[in-house]
TISEDO-383292 format. One record per residue (C-alpha): residue number from 1; residue in one letter; x, y, z. Coordinates in steps of 0.5 Angstrom, whole numbers, plus 500, padded with zeros to 3 digits. Each point is the difference from the previous one (the first is absolute). Layout:
N
ATOM    nr   rest     X     Y     Z
ATOM   NUM      a     X     Y     Z
...
This chain:
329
ATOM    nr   rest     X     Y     Z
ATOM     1      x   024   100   849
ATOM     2      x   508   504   501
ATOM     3      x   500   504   506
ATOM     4      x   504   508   497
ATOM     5      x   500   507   502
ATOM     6      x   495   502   495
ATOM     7      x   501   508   498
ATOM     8      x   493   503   497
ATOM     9      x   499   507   497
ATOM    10      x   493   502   500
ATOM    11      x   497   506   495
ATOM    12      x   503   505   504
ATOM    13      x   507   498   498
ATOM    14      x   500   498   508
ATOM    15      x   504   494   501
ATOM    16      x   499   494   506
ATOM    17      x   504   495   503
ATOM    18      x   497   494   503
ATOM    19      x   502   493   501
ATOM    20      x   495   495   495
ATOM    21      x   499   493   498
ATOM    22      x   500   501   492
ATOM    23      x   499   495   496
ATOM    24      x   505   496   495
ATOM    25      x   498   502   494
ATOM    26      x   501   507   501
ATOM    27      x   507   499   501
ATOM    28      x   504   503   493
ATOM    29      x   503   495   495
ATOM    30      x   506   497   502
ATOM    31      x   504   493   498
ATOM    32      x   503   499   507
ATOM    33      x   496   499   507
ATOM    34      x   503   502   506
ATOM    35      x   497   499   507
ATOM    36      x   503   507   503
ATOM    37      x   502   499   507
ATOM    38      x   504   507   502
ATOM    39      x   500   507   496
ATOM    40      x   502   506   504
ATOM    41      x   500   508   499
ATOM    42      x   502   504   496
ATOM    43      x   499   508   498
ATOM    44      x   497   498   493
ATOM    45      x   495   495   504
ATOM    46      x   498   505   505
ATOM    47      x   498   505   494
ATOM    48      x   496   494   496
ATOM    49      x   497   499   506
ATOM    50      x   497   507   501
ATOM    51      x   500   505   495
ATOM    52      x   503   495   494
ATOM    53      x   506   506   499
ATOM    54      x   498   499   493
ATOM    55      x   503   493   500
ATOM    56      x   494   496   500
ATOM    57      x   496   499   493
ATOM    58      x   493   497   502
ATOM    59      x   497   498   506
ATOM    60      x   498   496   504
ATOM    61      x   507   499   501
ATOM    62      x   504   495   505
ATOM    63      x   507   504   501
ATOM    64      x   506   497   502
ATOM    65      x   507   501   496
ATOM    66      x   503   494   503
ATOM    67      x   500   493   503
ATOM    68      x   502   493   502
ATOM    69      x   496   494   500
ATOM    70      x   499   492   497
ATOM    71      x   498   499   493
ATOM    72      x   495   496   499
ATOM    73      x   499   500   493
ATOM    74      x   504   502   492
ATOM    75      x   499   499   494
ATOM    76      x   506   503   499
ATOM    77      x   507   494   500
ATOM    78      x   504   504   505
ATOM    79      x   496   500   506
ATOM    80      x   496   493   502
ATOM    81      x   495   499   507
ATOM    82      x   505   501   506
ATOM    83      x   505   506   499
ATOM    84      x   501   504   503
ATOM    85      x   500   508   497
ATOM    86      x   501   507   501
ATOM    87      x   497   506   495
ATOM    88      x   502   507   501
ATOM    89      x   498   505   494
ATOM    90      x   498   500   494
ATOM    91      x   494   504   502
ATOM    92      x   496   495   503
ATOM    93      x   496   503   506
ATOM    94      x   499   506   496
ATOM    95      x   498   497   494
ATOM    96      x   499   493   500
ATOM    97      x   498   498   506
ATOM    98      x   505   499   506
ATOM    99      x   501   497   506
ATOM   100      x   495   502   506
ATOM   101      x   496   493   498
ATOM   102      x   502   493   502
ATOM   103      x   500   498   492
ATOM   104      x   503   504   495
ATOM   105      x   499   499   492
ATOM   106      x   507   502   496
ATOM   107      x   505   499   494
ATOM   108      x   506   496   501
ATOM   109      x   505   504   498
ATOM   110      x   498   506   506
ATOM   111      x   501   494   505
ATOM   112      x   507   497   503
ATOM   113      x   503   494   504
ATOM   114      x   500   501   507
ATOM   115      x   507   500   501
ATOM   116      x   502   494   505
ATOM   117      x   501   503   507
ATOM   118      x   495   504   500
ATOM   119      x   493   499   502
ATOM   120      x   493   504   497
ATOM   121      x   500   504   507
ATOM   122      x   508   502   500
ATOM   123      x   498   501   492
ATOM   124      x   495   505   500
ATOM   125      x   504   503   507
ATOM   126      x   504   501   494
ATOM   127      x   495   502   495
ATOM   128      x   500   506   495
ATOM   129      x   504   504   504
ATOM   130      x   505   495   502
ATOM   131      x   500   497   493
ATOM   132      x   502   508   498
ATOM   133      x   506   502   505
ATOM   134      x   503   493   498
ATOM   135      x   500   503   493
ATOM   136      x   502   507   502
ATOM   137      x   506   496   505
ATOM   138      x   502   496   493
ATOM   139      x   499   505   496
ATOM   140      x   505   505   504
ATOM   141      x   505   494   500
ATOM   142      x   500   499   493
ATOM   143      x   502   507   500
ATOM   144      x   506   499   504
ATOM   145      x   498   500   507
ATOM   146      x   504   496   506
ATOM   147      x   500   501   507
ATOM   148      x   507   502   500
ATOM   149      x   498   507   497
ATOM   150      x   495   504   506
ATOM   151      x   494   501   503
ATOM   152      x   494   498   496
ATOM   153      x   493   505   500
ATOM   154      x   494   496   501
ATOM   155      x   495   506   499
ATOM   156      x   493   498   503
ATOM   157      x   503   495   504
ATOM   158      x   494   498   505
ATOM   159      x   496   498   494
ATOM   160      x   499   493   497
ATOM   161      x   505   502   494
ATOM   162      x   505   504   506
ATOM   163      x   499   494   505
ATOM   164      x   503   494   496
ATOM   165      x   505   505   495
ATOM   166      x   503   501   507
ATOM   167      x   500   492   502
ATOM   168      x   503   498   494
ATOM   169      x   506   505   499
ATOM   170      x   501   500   507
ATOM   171      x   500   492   500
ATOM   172      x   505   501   494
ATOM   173      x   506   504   504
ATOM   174      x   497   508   498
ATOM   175      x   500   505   505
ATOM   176      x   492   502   499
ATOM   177      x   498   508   502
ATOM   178      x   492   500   500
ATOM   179      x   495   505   499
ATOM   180      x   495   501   504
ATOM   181      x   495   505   502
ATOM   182      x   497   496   506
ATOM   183      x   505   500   506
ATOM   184      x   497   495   503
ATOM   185      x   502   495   495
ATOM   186      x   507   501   502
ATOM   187      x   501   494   504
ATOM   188      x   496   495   494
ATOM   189      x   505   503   495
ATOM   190      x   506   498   505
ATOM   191      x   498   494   501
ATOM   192      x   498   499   492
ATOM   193      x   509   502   500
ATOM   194      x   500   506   498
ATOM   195      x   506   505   503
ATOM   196      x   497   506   499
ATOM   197      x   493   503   501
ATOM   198      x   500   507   496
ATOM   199      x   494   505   502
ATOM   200      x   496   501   494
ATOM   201      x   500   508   501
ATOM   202      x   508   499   499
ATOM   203      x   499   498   492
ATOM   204      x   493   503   500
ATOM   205      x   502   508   497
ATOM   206      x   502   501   493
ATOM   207      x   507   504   500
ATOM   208      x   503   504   494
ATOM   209      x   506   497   500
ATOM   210      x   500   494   495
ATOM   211      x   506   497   503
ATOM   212      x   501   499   507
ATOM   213      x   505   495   505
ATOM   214      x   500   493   497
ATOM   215      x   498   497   505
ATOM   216      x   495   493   498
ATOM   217      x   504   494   495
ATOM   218      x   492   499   498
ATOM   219      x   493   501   502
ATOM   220      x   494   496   500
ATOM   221      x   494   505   498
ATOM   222      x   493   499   502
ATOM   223      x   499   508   501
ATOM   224      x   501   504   494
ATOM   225      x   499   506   499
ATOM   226      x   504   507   503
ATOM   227      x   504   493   505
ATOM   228      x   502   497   493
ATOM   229      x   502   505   497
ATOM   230      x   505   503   507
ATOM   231      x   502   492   501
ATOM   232      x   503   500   491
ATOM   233      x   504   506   502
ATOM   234      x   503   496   507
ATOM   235      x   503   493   496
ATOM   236      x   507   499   500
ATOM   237      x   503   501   493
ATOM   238      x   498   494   496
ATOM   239      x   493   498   505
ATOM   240      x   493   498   498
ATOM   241      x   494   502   503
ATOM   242      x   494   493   498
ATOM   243      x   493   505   500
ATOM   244      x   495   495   502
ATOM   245      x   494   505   503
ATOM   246      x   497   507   500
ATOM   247      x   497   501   507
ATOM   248      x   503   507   500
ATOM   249      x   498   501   494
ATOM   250      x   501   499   491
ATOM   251      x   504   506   499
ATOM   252      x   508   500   500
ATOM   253      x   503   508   502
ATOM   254      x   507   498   498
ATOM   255      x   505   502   495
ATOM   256      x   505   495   495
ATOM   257      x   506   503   504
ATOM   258      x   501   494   504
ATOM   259      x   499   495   494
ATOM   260      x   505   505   497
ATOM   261      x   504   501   505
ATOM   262      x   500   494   504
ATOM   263      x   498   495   495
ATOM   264      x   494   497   504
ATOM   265      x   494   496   498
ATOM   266      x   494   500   501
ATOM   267      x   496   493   499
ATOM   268      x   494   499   499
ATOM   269      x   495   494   504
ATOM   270      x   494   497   497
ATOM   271      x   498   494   504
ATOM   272      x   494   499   495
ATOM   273      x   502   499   493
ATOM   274      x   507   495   502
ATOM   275      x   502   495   496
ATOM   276      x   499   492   502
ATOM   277      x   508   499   501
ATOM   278      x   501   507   504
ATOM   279      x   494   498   504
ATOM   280      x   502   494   502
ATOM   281      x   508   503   501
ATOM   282      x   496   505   504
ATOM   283      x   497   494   505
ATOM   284      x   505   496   500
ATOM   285      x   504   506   503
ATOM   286      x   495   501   505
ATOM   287      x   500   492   502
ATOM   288      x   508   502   502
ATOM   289      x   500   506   502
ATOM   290      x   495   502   505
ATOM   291      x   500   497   506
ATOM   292      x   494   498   502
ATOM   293      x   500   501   508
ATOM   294      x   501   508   497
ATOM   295      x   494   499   494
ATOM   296      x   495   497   506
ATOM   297      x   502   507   504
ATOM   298      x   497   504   495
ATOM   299      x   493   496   499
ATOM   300      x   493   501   502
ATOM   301      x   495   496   501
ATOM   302      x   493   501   496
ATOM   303      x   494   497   498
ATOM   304      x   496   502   494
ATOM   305      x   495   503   504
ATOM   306      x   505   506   503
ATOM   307      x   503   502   492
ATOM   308      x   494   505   499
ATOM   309      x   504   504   507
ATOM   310      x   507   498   497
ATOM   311      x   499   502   494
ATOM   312      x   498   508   503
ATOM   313      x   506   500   504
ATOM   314      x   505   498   495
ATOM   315      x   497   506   497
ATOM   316      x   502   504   505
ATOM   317      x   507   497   501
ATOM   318      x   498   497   506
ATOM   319      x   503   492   499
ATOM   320      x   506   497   503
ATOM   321      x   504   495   497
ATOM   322      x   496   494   496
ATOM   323      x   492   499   501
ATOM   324      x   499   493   499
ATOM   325      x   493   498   498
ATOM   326      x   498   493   502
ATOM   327      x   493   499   495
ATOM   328      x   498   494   503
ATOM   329      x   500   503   506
């Protein structure tokens, strides 16, 4: 028997999360076998663990779309007993079970090494939300960014994705202003190294004018919505916004007169689908430049137990930084 978080919805269409023995051949086929020993929280996760966000195909459902741990079998010759993985992605805890468990059974090809210098728990301290500002931070350099250039906006910046997009550029040289609608956290952002912390209400309202003071070189989004579409018309000439969220919402009130006038990029980040080689560039980024005091700053300890919680707060917007899960715990 494994120990999971095990999602059930009864004929009502009302889901329930408990923790559950479940026996192994229940698990979905797979031609690797891991031991998971961390996963983490995530807002896809909080939504498969209540409601299913249309996410989920078919229940019982283990979530988790992400986690580290030991390989204890393959069929597959790229991974043997032994090693060391990380999986993010390929919509494993959505459709394919995930990583609330404390086995998972899944493809080769969605799993990476753990890069050398991490452990599983600093792994998934990093998890889906990290592994996603590290695309964002390369995708932004790949467009020409050098700290030399001015401040970087990191939107949502007390979030996971925020937090450690905010630990990584500042630990490369950027200047970093954070967004945050919780002032509370200012002192948690600053010590992340973040320069400026930028009240949400600041960038909140739409305004008609397409194009105002440039202000940002570049600009790590989490939000979307009306605070995308004000921060597109704020960018430097020639500057990237990286769009890897929308907590504020999937409509953008903007106009094309800051790619038109500005030459301005907006990039987009999907974390799920990443080719191998750029997901192994991705961790081995993340292995050299985020410093690993400032990642154990974000982290928050968690048992399977406490997810059911967890998953109705990251819902609501109320986690900081990076909810580590320890399944064996």
């Amino acid at each position: 028997m494994v120990r999971a978080l095990l999602v059930r919805k009864d004929e009502e269409g009302k889901t329930s999360a408990a923790v559950e023995d479940v026996a192994e051949d229940q698990f979905p086929d797979g031609n690797v076998t891991v031991a998971v020993e961390f996963s983490t929280v995530n807002y896809k996760d909080g939504l498969c663990i209540g409601p299913g966000g249309g996410l989920v195909r078919n229940y019982p459902h283990v979530p988790g779309i992400d986690f580290a741990g030991t390989v204890t079998a393959s069929d597959d010759p790229r991974y043997s007993a032994g090693d060391k993985v990380v999986l993010t992605g390929w919509r494993v805890g959505e459709v394919h079970w995930g990583g609330y468990s404390a086995m998972a059974r899944v493809n080769a090809d969605w799993l990476v090494p753990l890069p050398a210098g991490l452990t599983t728990r600093q792994a998934m301290a990093v998890g889906t939300a990290g592994f996603t500002a590290m695309l964002a931070v390369m995708a932004l350099e790949d467009h020409g960014l050098t700290p030399d250039q001015g401040e970087v906006l990191v939107t949502g910046a007390a979030g996971g994705v925020g937090s450690v997009a905010t630990a990584i550029l500042a630990n490369r040289g950027y200047e970093v202003a954070g967004v945050t609608g919780r002032p509370e956290t200012a002192d948690y952002l600053t010590a992340l190294g973040a320069t400026r912390i930028v009240p949400r209400e600041d960038l909140a309202e739409t305004v008609k004018r397409p194009l105002e003071t440039e202000t940002w070189a570049g600009c790590v989004d989490a939000v979307g919505g009306a605070m995308l579409a004000r921060v597109l018309g704020q960018l430097k000439y020639g500057g990237s916004a990286a769009a890897v969220g929308l907590a504020g919402g999937a409509g953008l009130p903007a106009t094309v007169i800051p790619f038109l006038l500005r030459g301005v990029n907006l990039l987009g980040i999907d974390s799920v689908m990443q080719p191998f080689e750029n997901r192994q560039r991705a961790w081995e980024r993340v292995a050299a430049d985020l410093p690993l005091d400032k990642l154990e700053e974000m982290v928050v300890p968690a048992t399977l137990e406490d997810l059911p919680g967890l998953g109705r707060d990251i819902l609501k917007g109320q986690v900081r930084g990076r909810v580590v899960v320890d399944v064996n715990g």
